[in-house]
N, C-alpha and C positions, 0 to 999 in steps of 0.2 A: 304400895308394895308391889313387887316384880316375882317372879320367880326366872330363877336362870339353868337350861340346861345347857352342855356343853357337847357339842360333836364333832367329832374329828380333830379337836384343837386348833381348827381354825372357825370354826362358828357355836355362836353362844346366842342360843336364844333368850329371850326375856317375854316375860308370859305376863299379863296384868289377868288375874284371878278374877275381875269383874270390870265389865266395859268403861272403859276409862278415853279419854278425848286425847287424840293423837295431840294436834296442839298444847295442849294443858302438860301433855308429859314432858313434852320436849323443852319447853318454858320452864319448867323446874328441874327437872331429870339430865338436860343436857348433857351437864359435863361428865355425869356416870355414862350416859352410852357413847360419849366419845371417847371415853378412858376405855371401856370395853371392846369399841371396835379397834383403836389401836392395840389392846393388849390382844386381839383373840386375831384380828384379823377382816371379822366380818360377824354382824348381829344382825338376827331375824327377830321381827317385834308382831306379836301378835296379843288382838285381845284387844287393841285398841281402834276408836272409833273416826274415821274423817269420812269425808261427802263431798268437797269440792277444792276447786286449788287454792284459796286463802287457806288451807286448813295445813294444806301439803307447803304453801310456804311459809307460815308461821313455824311449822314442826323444824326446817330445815334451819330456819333463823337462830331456831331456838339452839339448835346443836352446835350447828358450824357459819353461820352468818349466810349472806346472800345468797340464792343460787346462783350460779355462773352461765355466761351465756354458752354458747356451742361455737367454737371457732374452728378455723382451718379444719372443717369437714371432709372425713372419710365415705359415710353414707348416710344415705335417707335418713331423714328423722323428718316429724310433724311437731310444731309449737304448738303446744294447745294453752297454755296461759305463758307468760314470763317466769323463765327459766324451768316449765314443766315440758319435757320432749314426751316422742311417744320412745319405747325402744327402739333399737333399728328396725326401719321397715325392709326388713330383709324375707326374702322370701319364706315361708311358713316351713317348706318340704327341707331345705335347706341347713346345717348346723352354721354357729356361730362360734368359730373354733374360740379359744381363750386368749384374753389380751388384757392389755392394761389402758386403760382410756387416755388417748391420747397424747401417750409418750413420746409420740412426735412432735411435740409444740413442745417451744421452747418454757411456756407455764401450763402448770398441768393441776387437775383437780385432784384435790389430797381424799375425797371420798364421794361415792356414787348413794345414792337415794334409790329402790327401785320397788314402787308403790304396785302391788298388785290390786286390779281390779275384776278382773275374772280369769280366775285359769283355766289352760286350754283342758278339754276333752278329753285328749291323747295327749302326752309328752310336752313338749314344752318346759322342762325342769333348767332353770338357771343355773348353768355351770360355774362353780368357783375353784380357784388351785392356791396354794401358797407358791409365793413367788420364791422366798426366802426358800424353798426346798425346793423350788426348781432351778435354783441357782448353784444348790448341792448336789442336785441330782446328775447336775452335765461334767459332762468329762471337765479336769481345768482345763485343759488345753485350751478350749473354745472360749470357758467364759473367759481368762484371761487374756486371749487374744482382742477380744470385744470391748473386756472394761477397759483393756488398754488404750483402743484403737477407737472404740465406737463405730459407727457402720453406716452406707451410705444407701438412704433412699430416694427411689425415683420414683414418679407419679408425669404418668401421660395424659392430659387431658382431649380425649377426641370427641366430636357428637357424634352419640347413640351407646357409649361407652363409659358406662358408669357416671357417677355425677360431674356437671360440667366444671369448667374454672370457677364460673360465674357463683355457681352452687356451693361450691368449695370453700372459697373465700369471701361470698356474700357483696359480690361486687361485680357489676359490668364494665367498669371502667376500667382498662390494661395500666393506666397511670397508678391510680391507685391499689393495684394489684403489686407493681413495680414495687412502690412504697412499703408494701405488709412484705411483700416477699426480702426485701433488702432491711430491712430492722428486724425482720425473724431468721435469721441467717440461711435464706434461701435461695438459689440460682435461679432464675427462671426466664426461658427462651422460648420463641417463639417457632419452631422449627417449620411449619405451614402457618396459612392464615389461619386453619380451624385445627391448631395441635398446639398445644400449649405444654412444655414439660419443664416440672421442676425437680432440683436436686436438693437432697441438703443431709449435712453429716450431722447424727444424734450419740448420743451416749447410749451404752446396752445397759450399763448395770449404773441403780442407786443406792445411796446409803440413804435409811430412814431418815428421817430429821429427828425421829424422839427415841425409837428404840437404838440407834446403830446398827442395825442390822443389814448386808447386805442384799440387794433384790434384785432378780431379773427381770426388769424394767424396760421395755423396747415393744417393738412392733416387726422385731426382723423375724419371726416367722411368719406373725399377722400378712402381713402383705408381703412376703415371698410369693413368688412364682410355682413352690412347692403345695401352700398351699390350697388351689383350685384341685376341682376333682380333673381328674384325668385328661377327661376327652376334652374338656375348656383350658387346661393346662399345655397339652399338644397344639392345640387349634391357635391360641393367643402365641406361642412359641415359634410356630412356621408361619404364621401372617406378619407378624410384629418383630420377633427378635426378643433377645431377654431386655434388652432399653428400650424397646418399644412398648410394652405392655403397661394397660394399665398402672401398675403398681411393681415392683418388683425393689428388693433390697441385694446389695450385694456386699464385701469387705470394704473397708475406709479405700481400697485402694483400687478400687471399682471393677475387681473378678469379680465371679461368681462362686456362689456357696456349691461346694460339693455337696452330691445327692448324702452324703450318708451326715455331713453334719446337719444340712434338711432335718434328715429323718431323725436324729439328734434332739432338736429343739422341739418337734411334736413332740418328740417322742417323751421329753422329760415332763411337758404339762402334762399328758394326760396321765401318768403315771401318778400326777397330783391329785387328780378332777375328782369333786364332789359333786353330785348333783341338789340342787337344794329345789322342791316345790313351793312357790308364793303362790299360797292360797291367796282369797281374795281378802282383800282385808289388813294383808300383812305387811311388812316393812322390811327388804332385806339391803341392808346398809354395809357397803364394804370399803377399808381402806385403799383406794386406787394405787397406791404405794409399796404394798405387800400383798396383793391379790388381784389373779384375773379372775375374770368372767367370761362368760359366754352364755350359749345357748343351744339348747336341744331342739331339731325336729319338731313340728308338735301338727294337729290337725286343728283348722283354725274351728271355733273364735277365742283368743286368748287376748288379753288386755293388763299390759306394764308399763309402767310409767315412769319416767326417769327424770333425775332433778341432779347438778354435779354441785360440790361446794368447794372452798378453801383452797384457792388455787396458791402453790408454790411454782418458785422457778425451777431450774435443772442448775443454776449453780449451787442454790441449797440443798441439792440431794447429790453434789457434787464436792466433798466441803475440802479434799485434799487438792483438785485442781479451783475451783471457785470461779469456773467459767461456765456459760452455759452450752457451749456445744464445740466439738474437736471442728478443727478449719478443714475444709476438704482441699486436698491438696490438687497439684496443677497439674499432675502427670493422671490424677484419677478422674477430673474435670471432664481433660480430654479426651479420657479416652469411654466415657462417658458420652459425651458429645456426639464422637464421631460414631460411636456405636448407634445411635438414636437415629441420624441421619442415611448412616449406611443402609436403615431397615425401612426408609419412605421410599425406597428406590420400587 
């Protein structure tokens, strides 16, 4: 037996009254906490007992099948068993603004795992938003300009600047990088011999596959140019260019987002954000589909652990077009291109 409380309407926690084996629940229990996490959003599991990674991937099997591996990389992470990451190892002092795990890829994980093992000291509280209500929250204007259109992101690969290609795509060889990049519908050119940039247009917004419900699904404020703090904002802006930069997202038609709809798309998660605490011990399990995450500041030592499952494509959360990703057209190619080059000058 469980106990459930409910907060915010987007997380339901589930309490076992007496120490009970994470594995053992997840093997029987399954399909209740996957019916919960789709109905609520996101479940927090406490009370229950694991020690090592057969325990964290028997639990995960038992829910949603295999864990998945970690592809087309955004940032640091550490493997510590098969399909257990550590969180991002993103700097401590630092926030992890809220996003949806990688809705950039063409297949994406339908739910996140994220096993606490010691919480931080200070802060450190896991951020979650509903998606579905930050889809309501933005003007239509934008989000129907986006569902319409989808939007197009670039990614710079330089050394000493965020992770390399090689890191990225889990591969040294540009042949085979060629390959992943052209079956995931990606451009990818060699602008120097040590600058690697890729393009590729994604969808903003998904339909669930079980509720119907529409979600703000993307990564176009994640990796905006908006959002760096300030002074690494300006600094990457006059060295690089807005194609130049590590990462930057612009319209399908390769402008730039104006500052206010920027401030638009923050503006509407955090307006969502819950902070949730993962004690150590706990489980907090969210729909990738209808909820971001992130993360708080915290003063180290904090220890989370993350496991992704169930992965769907983008034409299934697409079901009125039934493609996975809008074509980037020639006029925005270009002017993409020449924008990239104009800023090695």
């Amino acid at each position: 037996m469980t106990t459930e409380t409910r907060f915010d309407g987007l997380l339901l926690a589930m309490s076992s009254p007496a120490p009970r084996s994470l594995a053992e629940f997840g093997a029987t229990e399954g399909d209740l906490v996957r019916r919960n996490i789709v109905e609520h959003g996101s479940v927090l599991l406490n009370g229950f007992r694991w020690s090592d990674w057969d325990d964290l991937d028997t639990f995960v099997n038992g829910v949603v099948g295999k864990p998945l591996d970690y592809t087309e990389r955004s940032s640091p992470r550490t493997e510590l068993a098969p399909g257990v990451f550590t969180a991002t190892d993103h700097p401590p002092a630092e926030e992890i603004i809220l996003h949806t795990e990688q809705s950039y890829n063409l297949t994406v994980p339908r739910y996140l795992f994220f096993f606490g093992k010691r919480r931080a000291p200070e802060g450190g509280a896991s951020r979650i938003a509903d998606c579905r209500k930050v889809a309501s929250a933005l003007p239509s204007e934008i989000v129907d300009r986006f569902d319409r259109e989808g939007y197009l992101l670039v990614r710079n690969y330089r050394p000493g600047l965020g992770l390399s290609w090689q890191e990225a795509f889990g591969t040294d060889d540009p042949g085979r990088l060629r390959e992943y990049c052209s079956a995931n519908g990606i451009e990818v050119e060699w602008i120097a011999e040590d600058h690697v940039q890729t393009r590729q247009m994604r969808w903003a917004v998904a339909t669930h596959p079980e509720t119907g419900h529409r979600s703000w699904f993307n990564h176009l404020a994640f990796f905006n140019l908006s959002a760096l703090r300030e002074e690494l904002r300006e600094f990457f802006a006059d060295e690089y260019g807005p194609w130049g930069v590590p990462t930057n997202t612009f319209y399908a038609d390769g402008t730039e987002l104006e500052p206010e709809v920027a401030a638009a798309l923050h503006g509407a998660y955090r307006g969502q954000e819950l902070d949730v605490d993962v004690e150590a011990g706990e489980v907090l399990i969210v729909d990738n589909i209808s909820t971001a995450h992130g993360r708080a500041p915290f003063v180290p030592p904090r220890e989370l652990f993350v496991s992704m499952g169930d992965a769907i494509g983008w034409a299934d959360l697409r079901p009125a077009e039934r493609i996975s990703h809008p074509e980037i057209g020639a006029g925005a190619s270009a002017l993409v291109r020449a924008g990239a080059v104009r800023h090695q000058a």
